[in-house]
Wavefront OBJ file of the C-alpha trace (Angstrom):
o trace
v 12.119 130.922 111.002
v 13.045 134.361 110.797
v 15.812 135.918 113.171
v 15.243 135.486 116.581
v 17.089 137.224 119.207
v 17.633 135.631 122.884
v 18.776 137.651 125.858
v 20.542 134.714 127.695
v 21.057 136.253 131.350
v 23.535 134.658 133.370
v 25.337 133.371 129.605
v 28.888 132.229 131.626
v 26.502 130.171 134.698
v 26.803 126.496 134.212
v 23.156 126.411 132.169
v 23.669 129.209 130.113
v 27.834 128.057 129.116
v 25.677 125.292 127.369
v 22.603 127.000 126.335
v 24.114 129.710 124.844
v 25.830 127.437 121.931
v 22.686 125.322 122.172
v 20.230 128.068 121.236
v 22.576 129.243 117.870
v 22.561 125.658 116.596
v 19.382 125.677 116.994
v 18.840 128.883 115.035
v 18.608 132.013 117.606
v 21.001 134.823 117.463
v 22.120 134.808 121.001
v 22.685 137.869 123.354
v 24.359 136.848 126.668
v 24.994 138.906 130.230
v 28.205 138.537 132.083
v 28.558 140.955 134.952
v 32.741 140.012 134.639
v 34.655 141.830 131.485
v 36.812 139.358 132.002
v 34.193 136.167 130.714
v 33.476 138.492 127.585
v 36.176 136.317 124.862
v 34.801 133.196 126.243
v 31.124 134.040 125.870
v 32.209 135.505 121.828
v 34.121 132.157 121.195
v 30.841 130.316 121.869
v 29.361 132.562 118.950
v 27.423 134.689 121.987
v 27.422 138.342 122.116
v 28.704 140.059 125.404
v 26.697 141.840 127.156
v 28.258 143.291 130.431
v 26.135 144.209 132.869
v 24.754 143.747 136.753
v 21.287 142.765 136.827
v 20.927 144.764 140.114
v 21.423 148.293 137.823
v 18.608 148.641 136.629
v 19.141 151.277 134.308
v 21.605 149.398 132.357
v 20.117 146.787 132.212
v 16.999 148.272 130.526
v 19.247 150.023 128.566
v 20.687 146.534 127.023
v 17.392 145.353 126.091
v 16.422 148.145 124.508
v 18.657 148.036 122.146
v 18.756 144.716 122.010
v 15.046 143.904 121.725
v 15.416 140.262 121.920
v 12.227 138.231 121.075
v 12.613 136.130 124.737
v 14.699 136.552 127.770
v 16.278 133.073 129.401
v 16.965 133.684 133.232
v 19.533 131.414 134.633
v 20.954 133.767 137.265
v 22.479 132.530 140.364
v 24.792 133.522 142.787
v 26.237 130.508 144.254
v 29.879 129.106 145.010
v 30.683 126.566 142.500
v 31.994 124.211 144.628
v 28.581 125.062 147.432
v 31.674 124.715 150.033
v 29.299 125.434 153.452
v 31.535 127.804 154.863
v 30.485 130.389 151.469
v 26.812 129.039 151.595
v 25.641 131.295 154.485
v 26.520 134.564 152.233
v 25.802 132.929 149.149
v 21.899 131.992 150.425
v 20.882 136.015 150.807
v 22.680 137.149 147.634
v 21.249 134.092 145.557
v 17.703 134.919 147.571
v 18.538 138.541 146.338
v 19.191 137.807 142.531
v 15.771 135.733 142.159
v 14.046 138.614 143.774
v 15.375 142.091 143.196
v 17.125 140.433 140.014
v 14.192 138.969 138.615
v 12.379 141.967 138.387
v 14.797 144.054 137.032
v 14.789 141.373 134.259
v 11.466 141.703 133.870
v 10.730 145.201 133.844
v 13.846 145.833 131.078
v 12.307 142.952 128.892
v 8.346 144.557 129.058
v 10.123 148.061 128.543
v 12.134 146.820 125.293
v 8.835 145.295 123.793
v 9.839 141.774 124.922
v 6.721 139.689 126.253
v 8.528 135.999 126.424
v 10.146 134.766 129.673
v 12.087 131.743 130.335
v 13.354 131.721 134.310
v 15.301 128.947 136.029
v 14.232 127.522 139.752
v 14.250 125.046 141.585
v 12.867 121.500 142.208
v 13.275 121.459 145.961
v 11.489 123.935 147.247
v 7.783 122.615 147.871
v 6.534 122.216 151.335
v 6.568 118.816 153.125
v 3.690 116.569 151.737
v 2.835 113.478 150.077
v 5.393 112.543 146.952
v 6.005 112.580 143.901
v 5.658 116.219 144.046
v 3.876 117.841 141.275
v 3.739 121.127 139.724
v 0.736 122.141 141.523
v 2.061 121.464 145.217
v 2.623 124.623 147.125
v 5.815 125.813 148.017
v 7.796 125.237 151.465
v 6.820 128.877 152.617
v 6.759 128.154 156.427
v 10.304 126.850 156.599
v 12.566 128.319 158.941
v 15.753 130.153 157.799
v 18.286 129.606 155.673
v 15.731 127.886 153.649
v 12.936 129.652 153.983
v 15.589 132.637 152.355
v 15.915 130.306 149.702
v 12.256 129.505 149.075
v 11.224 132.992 149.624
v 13.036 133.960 146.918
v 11.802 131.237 144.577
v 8.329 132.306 145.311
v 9.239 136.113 144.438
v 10.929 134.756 141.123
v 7.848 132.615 139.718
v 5.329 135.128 140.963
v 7.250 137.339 138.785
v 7.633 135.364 135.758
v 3.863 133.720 135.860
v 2.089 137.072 137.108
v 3.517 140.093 135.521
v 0.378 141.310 133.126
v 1.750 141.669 129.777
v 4.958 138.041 129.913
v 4.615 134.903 128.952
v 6.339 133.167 131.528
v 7.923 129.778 131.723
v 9.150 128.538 134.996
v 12.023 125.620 134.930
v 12.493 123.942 138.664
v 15.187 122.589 137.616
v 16.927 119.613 140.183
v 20.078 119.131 141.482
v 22.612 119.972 138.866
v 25.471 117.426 137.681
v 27.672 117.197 135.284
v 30.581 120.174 133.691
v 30.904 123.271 135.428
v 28.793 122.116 138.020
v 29.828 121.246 141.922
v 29.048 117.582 140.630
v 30.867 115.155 138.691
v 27.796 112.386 138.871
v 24.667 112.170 140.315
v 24.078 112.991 144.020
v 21.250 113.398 146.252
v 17.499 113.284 145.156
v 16.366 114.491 142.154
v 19.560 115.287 140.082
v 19.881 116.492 136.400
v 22.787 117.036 134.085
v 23.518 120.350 133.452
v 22.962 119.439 129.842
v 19.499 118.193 130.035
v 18.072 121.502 132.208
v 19.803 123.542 129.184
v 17.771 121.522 126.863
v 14.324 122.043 128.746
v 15.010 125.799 128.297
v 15.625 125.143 124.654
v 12.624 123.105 123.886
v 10.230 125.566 126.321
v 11.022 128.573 123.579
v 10.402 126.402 120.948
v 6.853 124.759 122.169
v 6.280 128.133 123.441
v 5.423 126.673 126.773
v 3.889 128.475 129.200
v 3.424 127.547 133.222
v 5.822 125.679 135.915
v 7.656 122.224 134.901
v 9.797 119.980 136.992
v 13.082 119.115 134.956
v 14.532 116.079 137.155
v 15.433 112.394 136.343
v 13.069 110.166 137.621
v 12.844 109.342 141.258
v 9.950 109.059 143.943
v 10.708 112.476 144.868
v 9.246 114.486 141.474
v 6.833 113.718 138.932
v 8.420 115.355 135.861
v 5.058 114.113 133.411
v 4.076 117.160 132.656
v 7.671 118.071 130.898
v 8.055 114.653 129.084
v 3.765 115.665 127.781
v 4.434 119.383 127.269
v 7.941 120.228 126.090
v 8.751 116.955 124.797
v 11.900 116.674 127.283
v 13.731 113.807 129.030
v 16.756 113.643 131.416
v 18.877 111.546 128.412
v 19.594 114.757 126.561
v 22.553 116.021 126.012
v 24.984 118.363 123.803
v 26.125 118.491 120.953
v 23.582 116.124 119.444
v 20.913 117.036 117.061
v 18.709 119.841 117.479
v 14.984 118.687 117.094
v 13.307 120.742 114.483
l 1 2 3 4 5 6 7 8 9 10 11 12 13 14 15 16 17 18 19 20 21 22 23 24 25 26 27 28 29 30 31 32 33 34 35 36 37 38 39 40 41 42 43 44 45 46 47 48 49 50 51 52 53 54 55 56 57 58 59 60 61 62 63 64 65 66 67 68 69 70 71 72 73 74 75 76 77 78 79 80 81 82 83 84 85 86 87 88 89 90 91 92 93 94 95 96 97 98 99 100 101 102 103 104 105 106 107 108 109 110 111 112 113 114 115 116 117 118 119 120 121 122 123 124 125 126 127 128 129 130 131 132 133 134 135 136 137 138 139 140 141 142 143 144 145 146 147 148 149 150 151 152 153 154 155 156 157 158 159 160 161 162 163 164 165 166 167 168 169 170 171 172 173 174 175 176 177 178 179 180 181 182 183 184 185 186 187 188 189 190 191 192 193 194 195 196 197 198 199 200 201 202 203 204 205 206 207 208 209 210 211 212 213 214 215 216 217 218 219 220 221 222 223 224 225 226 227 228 229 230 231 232 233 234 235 236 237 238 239 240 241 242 243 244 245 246 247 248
């Protein structure tokens, strides 16, 4: 294939520190957002370019793309303590709420306004409402739930609204499960519906390639999730990791 250009937003977050190198072996020329100067050398030692900038300014932001004007935009923003140590976890809820919201379309406007139509946006896998399990794709989300989840829920909602309904994207929504694994607040498994950190960088990977559209559960297997439709549709399972082969 020809060049392809990747705007990898949230490049430094435990997804993207693996994406990022994932994505340029497997051929895309890789543009990734920091908002810290500081995480700039790591991000270029990984063979990503820098890109400094808060998705909450909008301006810049749509400034970046356009000169960028990446072929698809990869959303794994967060705003979350690393270690998810309660005490920060009140805080962190509104401004993570905040970034799939207000950050996601920011994201989305730049990428429409730099001629970009492709949309890859990470979420998560337990947020549906209370009902009969393995939970599908198609079950609604937990809507009615009282705060500080509903926060957390509402904001999912505003973040695959965004990516799925915005006329003119292409949009590819990853609820991703509980992360393990490096750089994550986990060094194994824990809790219902885990995934390394690896294997949700993959499912971003392979939903470019297949050019997958739609909502997929990326989780291990468990009686909580039914994660069929990403083993069908992208070709993913939970024993991927990296470095290993890129599939062609």
């Amino acid at each position: 294939m020809g060049e392809m250009k990747v705007f990898l937003a949230g490049a430094a977050g435990a997804v993207g520190s693996v994406l990022g190198p994932l994505l340029i072996d497997a051929g895309y020329t890789v543009y990734g957002s920091t908002r810290r100067a500081d995480r700039a050398p790591t991000l270029e030692a990984q063979g990503v370019t820098p890109v400094v900038v808060d998705v909450f300014d909008a301006g810049a932001l749509a400034q970046a793309l356009k000169r960028i004007a990446p072929d698809a935009v990869v959303h794994q923003l967060t705003d979350l303590p690393r270690t998810l140590d309660p005490a920060a976890m009140a805080d962190a809820v509104a401004r993570n709420a905040r970034v799939r919201s207000e950050g996601t379309r920011n994201l989305v406007a730049a990428a429409l306004a730099s001629g970009c139509g492709r949309m890859v946006a990470q979420s998560i896998a337990w947020a549906y409402a209370p009902g009969p399990q393995p939970w599908r794709e198609s079950h609604p989300l937990d809507l009615a739930a009282a705060d500080p989840r509903g926060i957390t829920v509402r904001g999912v909602a505003a973040l695959e609204s965004t990516t799925l309904g915005t006329p003119g994207l292409a949009g590819t929504v990853l609820r991703y499960g509980r992360f393990y694994g490096p750089r994550t607040s986990a060094a194994a498994p824990t809790g219902a519906s885990p995934v390394h950190v690896e294997a949700a960088a993959w499912a971003a990977l392979l939903a470019l390639q297949r050019g997958a559209v739609g909502i997929f559960n990326i989780a291990e297997e468990g009686p909580e999730l039914d994660g069929g439709k990403a083993r069908r549709e992208l070709g993913w399972h939970a024993g991927l990791r990296w470095p290993v082969e890129v599939l062609a």
